[in-house]
C-alpha positions as CSV (number, residue, x, y, z in Angstrom):
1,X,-2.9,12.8,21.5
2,X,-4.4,13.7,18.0
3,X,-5.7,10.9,16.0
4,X,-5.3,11.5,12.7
5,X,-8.1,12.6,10.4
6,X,-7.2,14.6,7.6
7,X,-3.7,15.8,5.4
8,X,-3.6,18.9,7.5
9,X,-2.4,17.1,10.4
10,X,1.3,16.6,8.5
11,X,4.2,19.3,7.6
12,X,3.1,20.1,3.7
13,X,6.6,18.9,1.8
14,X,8.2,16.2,0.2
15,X,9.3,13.0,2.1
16,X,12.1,10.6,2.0
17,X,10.5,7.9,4.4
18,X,7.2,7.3,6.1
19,X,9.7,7.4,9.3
20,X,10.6,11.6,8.0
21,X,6.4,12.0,7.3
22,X,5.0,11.0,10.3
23,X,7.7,13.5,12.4
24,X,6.8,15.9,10.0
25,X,10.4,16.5,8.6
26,X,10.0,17.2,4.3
27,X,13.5,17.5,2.7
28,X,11.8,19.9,0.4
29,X,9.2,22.8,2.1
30,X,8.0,26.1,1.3
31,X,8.1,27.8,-1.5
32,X,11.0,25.4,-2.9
33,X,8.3,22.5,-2.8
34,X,5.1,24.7,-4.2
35,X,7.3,25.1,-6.9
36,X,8.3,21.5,-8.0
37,X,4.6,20.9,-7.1
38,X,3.7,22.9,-9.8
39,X,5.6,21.3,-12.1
40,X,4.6,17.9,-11.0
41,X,1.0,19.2,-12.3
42,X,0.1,19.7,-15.5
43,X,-3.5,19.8,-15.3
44,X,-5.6,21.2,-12.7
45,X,-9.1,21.4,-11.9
46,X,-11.4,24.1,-10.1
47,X,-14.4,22.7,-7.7
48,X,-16.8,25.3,-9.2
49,X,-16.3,23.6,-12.6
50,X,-15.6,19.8,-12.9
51,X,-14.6,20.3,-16.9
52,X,-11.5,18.4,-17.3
53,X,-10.1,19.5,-20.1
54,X,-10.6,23.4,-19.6
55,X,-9.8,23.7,-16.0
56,X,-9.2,26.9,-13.7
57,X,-6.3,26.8,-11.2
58,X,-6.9,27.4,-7.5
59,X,-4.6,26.4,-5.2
60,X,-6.9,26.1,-2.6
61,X,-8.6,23.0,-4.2
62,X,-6.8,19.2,-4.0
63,X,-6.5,17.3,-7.2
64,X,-5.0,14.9,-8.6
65,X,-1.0,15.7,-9.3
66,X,0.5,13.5,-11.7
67,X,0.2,13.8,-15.5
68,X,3.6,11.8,-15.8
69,X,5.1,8.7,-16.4
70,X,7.7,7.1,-14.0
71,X,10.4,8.2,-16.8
72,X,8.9,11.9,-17.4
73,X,8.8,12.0,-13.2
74,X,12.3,10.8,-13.2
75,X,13.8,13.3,-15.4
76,X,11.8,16.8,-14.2
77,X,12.3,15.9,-10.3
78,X,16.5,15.3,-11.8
79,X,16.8,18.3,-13.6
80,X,14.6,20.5,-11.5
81,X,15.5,19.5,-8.2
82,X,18.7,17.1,-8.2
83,X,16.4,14.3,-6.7
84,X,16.7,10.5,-7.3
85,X,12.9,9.3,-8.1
86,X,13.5,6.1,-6.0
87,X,14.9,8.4,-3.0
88,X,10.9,9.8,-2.7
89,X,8.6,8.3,-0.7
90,X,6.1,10.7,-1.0
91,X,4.5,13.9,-0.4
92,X,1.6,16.1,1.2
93,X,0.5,19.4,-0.5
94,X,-2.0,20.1,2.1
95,X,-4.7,18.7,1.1
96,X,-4.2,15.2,0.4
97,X,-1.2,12.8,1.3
98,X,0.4,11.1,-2.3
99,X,2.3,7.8,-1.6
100,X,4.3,6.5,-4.1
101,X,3.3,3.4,-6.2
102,X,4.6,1.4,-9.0
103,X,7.3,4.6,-9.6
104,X,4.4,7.3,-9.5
105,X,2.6,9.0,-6.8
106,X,-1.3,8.2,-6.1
107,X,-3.6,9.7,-3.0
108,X,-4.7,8.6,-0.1
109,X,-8.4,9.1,-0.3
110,X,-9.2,7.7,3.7
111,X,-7.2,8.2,6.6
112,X,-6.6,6.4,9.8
113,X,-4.8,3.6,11.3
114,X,-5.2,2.3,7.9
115,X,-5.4,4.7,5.1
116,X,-6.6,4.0,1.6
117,X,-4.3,4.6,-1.4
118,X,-6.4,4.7,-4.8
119,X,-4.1,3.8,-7.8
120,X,-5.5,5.5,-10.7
121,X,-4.7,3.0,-14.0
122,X,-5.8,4.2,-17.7
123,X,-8.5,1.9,-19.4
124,X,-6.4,2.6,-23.2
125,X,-6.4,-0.9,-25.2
126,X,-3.1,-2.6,-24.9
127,X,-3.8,-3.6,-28.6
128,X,-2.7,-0.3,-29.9
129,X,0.8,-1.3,-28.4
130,X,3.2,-3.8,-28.1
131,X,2.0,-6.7,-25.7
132,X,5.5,-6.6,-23.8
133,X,4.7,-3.0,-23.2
134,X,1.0,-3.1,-22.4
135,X,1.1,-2.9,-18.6
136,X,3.5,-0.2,-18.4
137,X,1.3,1.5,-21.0
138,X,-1.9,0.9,-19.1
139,X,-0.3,1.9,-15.8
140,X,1.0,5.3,-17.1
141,X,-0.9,8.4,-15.4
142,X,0.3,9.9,-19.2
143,X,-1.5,9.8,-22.0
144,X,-5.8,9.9,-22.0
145,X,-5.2,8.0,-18.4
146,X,-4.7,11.7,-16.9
147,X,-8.4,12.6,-17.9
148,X,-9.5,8.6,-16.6
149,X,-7.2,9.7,-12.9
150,X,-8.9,13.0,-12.5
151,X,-12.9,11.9,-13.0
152,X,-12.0,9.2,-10.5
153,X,-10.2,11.5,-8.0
154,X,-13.5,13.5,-8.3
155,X,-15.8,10.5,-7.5
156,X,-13.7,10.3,-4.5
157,X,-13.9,13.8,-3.6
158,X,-18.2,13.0,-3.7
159,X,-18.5,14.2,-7.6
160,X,-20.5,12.5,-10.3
161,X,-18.8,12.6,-13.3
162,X,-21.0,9.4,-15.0
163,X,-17.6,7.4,-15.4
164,X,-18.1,3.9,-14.6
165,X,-14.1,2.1,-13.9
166,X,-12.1,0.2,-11.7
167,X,-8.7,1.2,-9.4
168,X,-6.4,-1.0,-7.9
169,X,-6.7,-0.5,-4.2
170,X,-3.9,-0.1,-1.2
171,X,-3.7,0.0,2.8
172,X,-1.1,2.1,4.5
173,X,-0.3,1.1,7.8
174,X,-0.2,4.4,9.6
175,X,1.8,2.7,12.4
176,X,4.5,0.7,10.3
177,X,4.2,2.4,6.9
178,X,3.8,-0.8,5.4
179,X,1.1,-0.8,1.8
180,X,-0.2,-3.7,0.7
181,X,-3.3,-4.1,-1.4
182,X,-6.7,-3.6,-0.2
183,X,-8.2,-6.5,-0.5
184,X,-10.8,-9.4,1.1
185,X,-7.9,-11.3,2.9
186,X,-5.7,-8.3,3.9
187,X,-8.8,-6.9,5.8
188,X,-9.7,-9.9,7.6
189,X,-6.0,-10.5,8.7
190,X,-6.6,-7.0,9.8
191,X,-10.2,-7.6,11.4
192,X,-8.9,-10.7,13.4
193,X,-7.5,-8.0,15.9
194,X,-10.8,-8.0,17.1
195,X,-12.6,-10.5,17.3
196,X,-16.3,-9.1,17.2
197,X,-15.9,-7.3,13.7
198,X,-14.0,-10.4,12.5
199,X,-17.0,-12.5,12.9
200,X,-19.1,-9.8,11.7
201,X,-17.3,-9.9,8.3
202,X,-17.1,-13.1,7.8
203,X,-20.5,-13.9,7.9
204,X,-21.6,-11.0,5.2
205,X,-21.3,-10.8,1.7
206,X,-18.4,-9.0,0.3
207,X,-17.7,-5.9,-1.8
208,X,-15.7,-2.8,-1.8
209,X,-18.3,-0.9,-0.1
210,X,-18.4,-3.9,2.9
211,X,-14.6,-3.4,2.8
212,X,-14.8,0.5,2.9
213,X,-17.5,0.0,6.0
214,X,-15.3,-2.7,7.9
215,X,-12.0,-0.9,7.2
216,X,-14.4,2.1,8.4
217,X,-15.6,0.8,11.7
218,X,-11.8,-0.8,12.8
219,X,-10.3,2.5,12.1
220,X,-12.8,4.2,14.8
221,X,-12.6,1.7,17.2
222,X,-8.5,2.0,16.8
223,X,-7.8,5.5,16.2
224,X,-4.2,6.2,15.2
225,X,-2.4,8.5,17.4
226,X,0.9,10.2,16.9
């Protein structure tokens, strides 16, 4: 049995269900999906020049695909494709698996039997807008947030980009395809599975890097195999 390691291990396409990903069965493949891909991504970036705003395309390098909001998503995939927004679960270009979240689609950056989803949220003031529609504003991959979701992408690819910010983090259960957010109490609910690294934890200091090193050492004691 494989365990799984890395985006290469799944059928590139887009996905209905986590149920259709796991067996490897896109509804859209090929060149049909490299396509729509394409179109899902405005912006690109090249790994031999980390310059956001005047960026090569390769196709050979991962990066982060979304420059839309839910209602620009919801109207390309429509009109380009015939596909319902809320009928995607997700999709895997190859590089990097993209769940969706909150009605857009954001990476997973770690994999195993838990995999880490970073949610990439713009920083903009939500005094320039309308209180009521601040969150939705602030959420939005649109706008200057696609410049703030690529330099984080690159710090989790291992770039500095000198951008100090925050991401809301998720878990994806690569057994139930269940996500829930990353946090203190969803990994020690996870940790009490064994008993040794639940003790562990509790009696440290925590942080996202203790999380990232606990959530770290479960997944290689319990490798995910499929």
């Amino acid at each position: 049995m494989q365990v799984v390691l890395t985006a290469a291990s799944f059928e590139k396409g887009l996905y209905s269900d986590f149920d259709h990903f796991l067996k490897g069965k896109p509804f859209i493949s090929g060149w049909k999906f490299d396509s729509l891909l394409y179109q899902i991504r405005d912006a690109t970036f090249c790994k031999s020049d980390i310059s956001w705003r005047n960026a090569s395309y390769d196709d050979k390098d991962p990066f982060y695909p979304c420059n839309k909001s839910e209602t620009d998503l919801k109207s390309m995939l429509g009109t380009s494709a015939n596909i319902n927004l809320d009928s995607v679960w997700g999709f895997n270009d190859g590089h990097f698996i993209y769940c969706k979240i909150a009605g857009n689609f954001y990476p997973v950056v770690s994999i195993g039997g838990y995999a880490i989803i970073n949610q990439y949220k713009s920083l903009k003031s939500s005094k320039l807008v309308n209180p009521e529609k601040a969150e939705l504003y602030n959420n939005s991959p649109a706008l200057d947030a696609q410049d703030y979701a690529r330099k984080e992408f690159a710090k989790d690819l291992g770039y500095s980009t000198g951008h100090q910010s925050k991401t809301n983090r998720f878990l994806l259960s690569m057994e139930t395809g269940s996500i829930v957010k990353f946090d203190d109490e969803t990994l020690a609910a996870i940790l009490k599975k064994d008993a040794e690294l639940y003790q562990e934890y509790l009696n440290i200091k925590h942080s996202p890097e203790i999380n990232n090193l606990y959530l770290y050492k479960y997944n290689q004691k319990y490798p995910f195999e499929y």
